[in-house]
N, C-alpha and C positions, 0 to 999 in steps of 0.2 A: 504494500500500500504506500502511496507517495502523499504528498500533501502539497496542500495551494501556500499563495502564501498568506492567505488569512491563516494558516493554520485546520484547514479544514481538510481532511481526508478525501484522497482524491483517486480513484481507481487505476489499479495498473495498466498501465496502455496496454502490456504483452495479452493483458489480462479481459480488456472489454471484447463484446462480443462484433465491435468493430471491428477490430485488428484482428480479430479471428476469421473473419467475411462470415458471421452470425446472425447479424443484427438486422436484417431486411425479412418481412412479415408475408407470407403468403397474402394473409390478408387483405395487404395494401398494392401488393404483385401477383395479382395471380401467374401471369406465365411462370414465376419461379414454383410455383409448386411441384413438390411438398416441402420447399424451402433446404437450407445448407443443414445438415446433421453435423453433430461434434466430430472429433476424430477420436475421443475418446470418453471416458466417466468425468462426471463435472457436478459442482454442485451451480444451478445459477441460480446467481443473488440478482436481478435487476438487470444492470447492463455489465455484468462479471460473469464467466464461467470460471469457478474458482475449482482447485481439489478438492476430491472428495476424504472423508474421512474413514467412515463405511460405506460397503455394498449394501448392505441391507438396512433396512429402516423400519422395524417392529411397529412404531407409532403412526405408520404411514399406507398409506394401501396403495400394492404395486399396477400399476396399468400400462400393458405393452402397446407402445406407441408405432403406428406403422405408414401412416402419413406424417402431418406437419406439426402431429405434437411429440414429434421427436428435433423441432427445430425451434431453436433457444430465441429465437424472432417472433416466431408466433405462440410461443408459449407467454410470454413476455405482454405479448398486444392483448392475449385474453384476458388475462389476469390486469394489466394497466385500465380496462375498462369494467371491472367491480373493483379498483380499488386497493389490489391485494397485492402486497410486495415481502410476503416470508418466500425466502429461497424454497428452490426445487431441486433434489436431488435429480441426477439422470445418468441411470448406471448400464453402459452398454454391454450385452448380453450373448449371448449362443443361444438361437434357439432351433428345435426340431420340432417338426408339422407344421410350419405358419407360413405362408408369403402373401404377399404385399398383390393384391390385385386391385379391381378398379372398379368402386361403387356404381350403380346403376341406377344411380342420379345425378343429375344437373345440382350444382352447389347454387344457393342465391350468389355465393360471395365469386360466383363469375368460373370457377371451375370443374373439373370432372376429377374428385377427390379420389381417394387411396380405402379399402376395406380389404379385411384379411380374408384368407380364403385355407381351408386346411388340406395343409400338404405331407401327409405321412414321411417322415423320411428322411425331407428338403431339411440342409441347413443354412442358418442366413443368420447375420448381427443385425440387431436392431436393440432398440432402447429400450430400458422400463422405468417408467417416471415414476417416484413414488412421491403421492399427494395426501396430503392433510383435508381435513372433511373441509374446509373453504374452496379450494382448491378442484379439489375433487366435485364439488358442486358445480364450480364455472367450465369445467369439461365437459359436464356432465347437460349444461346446457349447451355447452356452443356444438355439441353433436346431438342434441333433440330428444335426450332422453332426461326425465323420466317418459315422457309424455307418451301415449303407445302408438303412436301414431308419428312418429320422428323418423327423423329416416336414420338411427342408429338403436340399435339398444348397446348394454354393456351388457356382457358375458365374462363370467368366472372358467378358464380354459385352467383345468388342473393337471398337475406334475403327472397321471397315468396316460395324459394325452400328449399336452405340449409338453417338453422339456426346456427349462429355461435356463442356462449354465453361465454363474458368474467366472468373472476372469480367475478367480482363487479355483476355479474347480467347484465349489459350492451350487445347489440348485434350490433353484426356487421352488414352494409349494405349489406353486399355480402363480397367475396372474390377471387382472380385468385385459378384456380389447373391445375396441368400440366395432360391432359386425353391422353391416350395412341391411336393414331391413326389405330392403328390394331388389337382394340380388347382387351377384356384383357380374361383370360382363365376361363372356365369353369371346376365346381366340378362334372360334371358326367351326369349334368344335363342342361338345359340353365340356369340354377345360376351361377353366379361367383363364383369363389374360392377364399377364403380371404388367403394374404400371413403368410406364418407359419415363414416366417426367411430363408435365403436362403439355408442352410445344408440341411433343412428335405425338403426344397421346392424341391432342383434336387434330391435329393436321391427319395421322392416319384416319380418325372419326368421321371426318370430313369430306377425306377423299372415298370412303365404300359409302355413304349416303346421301345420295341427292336431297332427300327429304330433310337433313337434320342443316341441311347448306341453306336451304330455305330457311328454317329458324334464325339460322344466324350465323349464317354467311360463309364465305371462302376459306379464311386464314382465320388462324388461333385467337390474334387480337381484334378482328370479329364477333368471334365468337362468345371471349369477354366482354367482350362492351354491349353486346347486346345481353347476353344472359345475367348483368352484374345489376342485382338488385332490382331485378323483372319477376317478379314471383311467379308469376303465372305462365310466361317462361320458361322457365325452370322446370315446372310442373309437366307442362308441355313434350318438351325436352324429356324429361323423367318416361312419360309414356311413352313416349317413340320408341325407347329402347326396347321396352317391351310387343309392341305391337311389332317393331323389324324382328325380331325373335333372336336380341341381343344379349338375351338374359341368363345366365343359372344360378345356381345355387355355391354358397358358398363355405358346406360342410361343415359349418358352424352355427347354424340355425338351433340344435336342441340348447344350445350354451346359453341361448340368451331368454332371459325371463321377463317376461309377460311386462314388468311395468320397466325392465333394465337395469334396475337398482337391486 
């Protein structure tokens, strides 16, 4: 920690999640989604990713992050609008069965977001945030649950399914993830499609649907600017998928409970 010269504590440059290239919000860009992930375990306080001190966090409830709340930008943006600024642990993982596919919905906030999809087998790093019940609240809205009608619930995915393996060798009991309520989309086949990043995600989207170009248009940043904060839109959008027969299942469906909580 440095200081100004008031005397006032002044965060390590090596340290912000500037100098880290962190600091930019899905939210505010969608084409960067699912936003820059750590290179490593961090705790972030604000605009710091500092060291962590443990893997684990007893007081905390772990939830495997597989879009952009594995990205210290927009975790940051959710929490700065309720207010809340207690640090986040973010302990990067090994996990087996999970990968990263591609919700089968249209986001208001302008993109075509990330839902897990279970992969017996597959191994892959990704992150487990572990959140305090405020915390865990503002997640728990910005992905639409409780409500039963959201387009996520949260699901409890336990140690005889997924395996979650901290860097010590250590594993997790289990973990939450947020699973897409409508699906998440298929590569051509009934397999899921794993997400590419959102640029090449609508530009391929774009180019097999003429129907979905009509909604909104040619190019990716099209695409955002028409779907950004169109609800009905979006909605739109959401059904197409299904009526082009874009849709399956994402082997996570019994995980998730009735109100998501």
């Amino acid at each position: 920690m440095t200081h100004g010269t008031d005397g006032s504590p002044r965060p390590a440059p090596g340290r912000t999640l500037a100098a880290l290239g962190l600091a930019e919000a899905p939210r505010e860009h969608p084409l960067l989604y699912p936003g820059a992930w750590p290179a490593d375990s961090g705790l972030l306080d604000r605009d710091r990713l500092l060291p962590l001190d443990r893997l684990v966090h007893d007081d905390r409830v772990p939830v495997l992050a597989v879009g952009s709340n594995a990205c210290p930008g927009q975790l940051r943006y959710k929490m700065d609008q309720f207010g809340i600024r207690s640090p986040i642990p973010m302990v990067k993982t090994r996990v087996t069965g999970v990968e990263v596919g591609v919700s089968a919905h249209v986001s208001r906030m302008g993109y075509v977001s990330a839902s897990p999809f279970h992969a017996p087998g597959l191994v892959r790093e990704l992150f487990v945030i572990w959140l305090d019940p405020e915390q865990l609240a503002v997640i728990d809205t910005s992905e639409g649950v409780p409500a039963p009608h959201g387009n996520y619930g949260r699901a409890w995915l336990p140690a005889s399914d997924v395996r979650i393996e901290l860097a010590d060798g250590d594993t997790l009991p289990g973990a939450f993830v947020y699973v897409n309520r409508h699906g998440v989309l298929h590569n051509g086949t009934e397999e899921p499609r794993t997400h590419p990043g959102q640029r090449a995600l609508l530009t391929e989207l774009l180019l097999a649907s003429a129907r979905l170009r009509e909604l909104f248009g040619v190019t990716p940043e099209q695409f955002i600017a028409r779907a950004r904060g169109d609800v009905r839109l979006c909605e739109r959008g959401t059904r197409l998928f299904e009526e082009e027969k874009l849709v399956t299942v994402s082997g996570l469906e019994e995980y998730v409970r009735v109100q998501g909580d």
